[in-house]
C-alpha positions in Angstrom: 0.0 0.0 0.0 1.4 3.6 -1.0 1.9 5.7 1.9 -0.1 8.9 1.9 1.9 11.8 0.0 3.0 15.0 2.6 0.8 17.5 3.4 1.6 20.5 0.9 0.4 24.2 0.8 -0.9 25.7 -2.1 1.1 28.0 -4.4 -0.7 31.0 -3.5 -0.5 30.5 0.2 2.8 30.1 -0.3 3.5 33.2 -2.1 1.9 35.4 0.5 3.3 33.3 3.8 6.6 34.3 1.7 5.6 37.9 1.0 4.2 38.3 4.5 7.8 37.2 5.7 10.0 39.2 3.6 7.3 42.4 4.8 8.1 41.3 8.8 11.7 41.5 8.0 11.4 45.2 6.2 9.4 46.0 9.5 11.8 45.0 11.8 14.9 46.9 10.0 13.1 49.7 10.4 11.6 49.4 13.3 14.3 48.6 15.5 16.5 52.1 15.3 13.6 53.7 16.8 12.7 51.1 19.3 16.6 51.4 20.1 16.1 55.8 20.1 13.3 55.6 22.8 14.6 52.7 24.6 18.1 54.8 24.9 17.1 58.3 26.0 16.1 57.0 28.9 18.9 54.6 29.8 21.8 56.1 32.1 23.7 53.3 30.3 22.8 52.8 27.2 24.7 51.6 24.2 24.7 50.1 20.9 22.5 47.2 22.0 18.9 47.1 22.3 17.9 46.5 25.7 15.8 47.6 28.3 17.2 49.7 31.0 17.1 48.8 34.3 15.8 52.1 35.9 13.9 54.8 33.0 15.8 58.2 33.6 15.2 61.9 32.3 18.8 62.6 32.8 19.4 62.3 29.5 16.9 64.8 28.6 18.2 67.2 31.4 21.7 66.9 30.0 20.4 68.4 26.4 17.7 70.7 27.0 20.3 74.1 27.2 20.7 76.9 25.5 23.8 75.7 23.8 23.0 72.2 22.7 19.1 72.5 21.5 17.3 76.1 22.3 19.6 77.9 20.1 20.8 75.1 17.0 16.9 74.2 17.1 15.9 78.0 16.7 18.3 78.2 14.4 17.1 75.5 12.5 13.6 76.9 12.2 14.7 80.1 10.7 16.9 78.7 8.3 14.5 76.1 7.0 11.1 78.0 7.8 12.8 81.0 5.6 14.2 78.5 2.8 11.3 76.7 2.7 9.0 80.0 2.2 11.2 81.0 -0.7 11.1 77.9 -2.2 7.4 77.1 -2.7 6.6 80.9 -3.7 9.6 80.7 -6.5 8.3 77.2 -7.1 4.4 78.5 -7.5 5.8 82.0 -9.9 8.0 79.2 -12.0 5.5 76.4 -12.3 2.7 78.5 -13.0 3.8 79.5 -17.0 4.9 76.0 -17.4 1.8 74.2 -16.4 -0.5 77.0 -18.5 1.5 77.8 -21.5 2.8 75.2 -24.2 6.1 76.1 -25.9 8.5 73.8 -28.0 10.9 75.3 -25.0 8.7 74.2 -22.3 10.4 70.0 -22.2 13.6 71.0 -23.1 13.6 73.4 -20.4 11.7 71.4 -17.7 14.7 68.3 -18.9 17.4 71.1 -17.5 15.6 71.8 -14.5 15.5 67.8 -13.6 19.2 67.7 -14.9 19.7 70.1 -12.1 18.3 67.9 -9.3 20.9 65.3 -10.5 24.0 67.2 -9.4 25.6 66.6 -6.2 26.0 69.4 -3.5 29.3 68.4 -3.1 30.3 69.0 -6.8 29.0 72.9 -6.4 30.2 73.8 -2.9 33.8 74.8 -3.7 32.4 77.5 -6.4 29.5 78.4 -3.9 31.9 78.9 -1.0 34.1 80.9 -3.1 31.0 83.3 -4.5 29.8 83.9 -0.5 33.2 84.8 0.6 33.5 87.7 -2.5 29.9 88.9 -1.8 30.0 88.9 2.0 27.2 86.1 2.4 29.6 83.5 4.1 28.3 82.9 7.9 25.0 84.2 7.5 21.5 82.5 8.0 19.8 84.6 5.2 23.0 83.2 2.6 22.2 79.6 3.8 19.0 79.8 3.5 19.5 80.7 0.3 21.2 78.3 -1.4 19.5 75.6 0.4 16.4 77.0 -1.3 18.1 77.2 -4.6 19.0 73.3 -4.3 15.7 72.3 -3.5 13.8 74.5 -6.2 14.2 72.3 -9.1 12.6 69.5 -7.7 10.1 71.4 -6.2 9.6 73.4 -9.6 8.2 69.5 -11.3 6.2 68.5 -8.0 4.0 71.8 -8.5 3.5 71.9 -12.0 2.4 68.4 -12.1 -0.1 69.3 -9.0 -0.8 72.4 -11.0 -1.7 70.8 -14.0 -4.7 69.1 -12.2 -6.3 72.6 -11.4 -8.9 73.2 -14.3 -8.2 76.2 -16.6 -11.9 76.9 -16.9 -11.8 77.9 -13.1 -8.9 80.4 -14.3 -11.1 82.0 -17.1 -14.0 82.4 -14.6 -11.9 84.2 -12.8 -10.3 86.4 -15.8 -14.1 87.3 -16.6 -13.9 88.6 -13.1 -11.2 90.9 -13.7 -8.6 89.2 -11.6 -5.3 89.7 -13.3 -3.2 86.1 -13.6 -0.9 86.9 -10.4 -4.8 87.6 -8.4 -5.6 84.0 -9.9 -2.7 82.2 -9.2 -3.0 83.5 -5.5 -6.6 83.0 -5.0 -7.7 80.3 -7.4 -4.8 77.7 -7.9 -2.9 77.7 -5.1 -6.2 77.8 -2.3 -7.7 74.6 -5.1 -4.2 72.6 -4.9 -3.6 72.7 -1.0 -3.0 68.8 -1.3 -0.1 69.3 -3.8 1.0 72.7 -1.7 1.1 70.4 1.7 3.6 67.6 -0.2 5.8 69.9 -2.0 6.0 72.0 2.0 6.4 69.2 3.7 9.3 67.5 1.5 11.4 70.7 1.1 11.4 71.2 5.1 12.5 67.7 5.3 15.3 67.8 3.0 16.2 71.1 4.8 16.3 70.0 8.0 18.6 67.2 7.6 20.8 69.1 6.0 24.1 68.4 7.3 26.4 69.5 5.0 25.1 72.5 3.8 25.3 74.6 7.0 28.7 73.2 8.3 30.1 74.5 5.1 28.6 78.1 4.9 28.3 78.5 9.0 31.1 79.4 10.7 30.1 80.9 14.7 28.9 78.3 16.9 25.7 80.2 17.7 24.5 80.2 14.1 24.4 76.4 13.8 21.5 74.8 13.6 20.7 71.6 14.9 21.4 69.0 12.2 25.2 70.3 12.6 25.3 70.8 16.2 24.2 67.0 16.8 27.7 66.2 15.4 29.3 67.4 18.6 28.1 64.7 20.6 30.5 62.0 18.6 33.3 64.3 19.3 33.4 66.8 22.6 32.5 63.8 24.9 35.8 61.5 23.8 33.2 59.1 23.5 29.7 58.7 22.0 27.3 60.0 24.6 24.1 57.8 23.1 21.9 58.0 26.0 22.2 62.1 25.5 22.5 61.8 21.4 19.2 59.7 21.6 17.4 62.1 23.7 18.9 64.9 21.3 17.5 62.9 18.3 13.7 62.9 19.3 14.1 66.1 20.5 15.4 67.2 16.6 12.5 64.7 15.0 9.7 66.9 16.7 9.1 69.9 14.5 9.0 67.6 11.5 6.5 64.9 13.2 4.1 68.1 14.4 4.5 69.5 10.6 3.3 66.4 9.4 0.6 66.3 11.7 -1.2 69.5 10.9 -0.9 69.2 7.2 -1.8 65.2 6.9 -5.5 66.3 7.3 -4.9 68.6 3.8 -3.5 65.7 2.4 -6.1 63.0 2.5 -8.6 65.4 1.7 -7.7 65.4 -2.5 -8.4 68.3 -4.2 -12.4 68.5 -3.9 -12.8 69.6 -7.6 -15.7 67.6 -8.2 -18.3 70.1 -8.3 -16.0 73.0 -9.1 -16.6 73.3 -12.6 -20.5 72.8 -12.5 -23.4 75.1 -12.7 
């Protein structure tokens, strides 16, 4: 008599018990440098190891919350990003707006060089950009920094709002134009107020990209009290003659909270979509 042949799963079950797997492991590379970020600012001890401390402390919170190590690099940090990220979504809205609404032969080639631009490394620039500061007195200054951090995020942010603009209906532009709002009137009132979605992203991913900015600011900064925090977290791999990461992961979440409290009050706007349904009827 043949024995019975081995209990096997189907292919599909398979697949997904393999997908479902490979999805755990993702999970778990990602989630455990932030298990290991709580679990270390408040361990007196901690390390490189994920453990649980003994005995939760705010020490490590005490230790960073001065004047020198987060008040001042985390104002700092706001007004350099807050400013560069301001500049950037209004050049962004005056550039995108001609090349969402007017069709040229020059319009592709040009919007090809403005992604060309997004392709070159900081590094490859900041030799020529440190030289021009020095000759027109904008080295060690906020306003200079913020600056050119806008300039390097503005191509990118020049495609993300023409391709949100483009979804704006030009018949809610001619209503408007009947009106007697001149196109600068319309651009304010009518796109910009219709595309808040597309407004929130393009926000939200310049401040990001801004505020971890490393190497940006350590070039073009100089004084200590001008840094902002993404540099001034550096000093705590090299002041303490060892790495302080009970204080480092204190100072991390500490740096992570303006961005997590951005996201918050714009994620409402963006899974709201662009409510254009009934815009165009009656």
């Amino acid at each position: 008599m043949r024995p019975s042949p081995a209990f096997v799963l189907p292919r599909r079950l398979r697949r997904r018990l393999a997908a479902d797997a490979a999805l755990l492991v993702l999970l778990a590379a990602f989630a455990a440098p932030l298990v290991w970020l709580l679990l270390a600012s408040v361990d007196a001890e901690a390390g490189l190891r994920v453990r649980t401390p003994t005995g939760p402390t705010a020490e490590n919170f005490s230790a960073v919350l001065t004047d020198e190590i987060t008040f001042t690099p985390m104002l700092n940090s706001l007004l350099l990003c807050g400013g560069a990220t301001l500049l950037t979504i209004v050049c962004a809205a005056l550039a995108a707006y001609p090349l969402s609404r007017h069709r040229s032969r020059f319009t592709r080639p040009y919007l090809l060089g403005v992604l060309f631009a997004t392709c070159l490394p900081i590094t490859a620039v900041m030799v020529p950009v440190y030289g021009l500061f020095v000759r027109i007195d904008l080295i060690d200054t906020i306003q200079g920094t913020a600056l050119f951090l806008a300039t390097a995020q503005l191509p990118f942010a020049i495609w993300l709002m023409k391709n949100f603009m483009d979804g704006v209906p030009v018949v809610l532009e001619e209503a408007a134009w009947t009106d007697g709002a001149g196109r600068l009137q319309t651009l304010v009132r009518v796109i910009l107020p219709l595309m808040g979605p597309g407004l929130a992203v393009v926000t939200i991913y310049c401040f990001i990209m801004m505020w971890g900015n490393f190497f940006v600011p350590f070039m073009l900064l100089l004084t200590p009290d001008r840094l902002p925090a993404s540099v001034s977290i550096f000093t705590f791999f090299g002041n303490y003659g060892q790495v302080a990461y009970g204080q480092l992961a204190a100072f991390s979440i500490l740096y992570s909270t303006p961005v997590v409290l951005l996201y918050a009050l714009i994620a409402r706007r963006l899974g709201g979509g662009f409510a254009l349904g009934g815009a165009v009827k009656g």
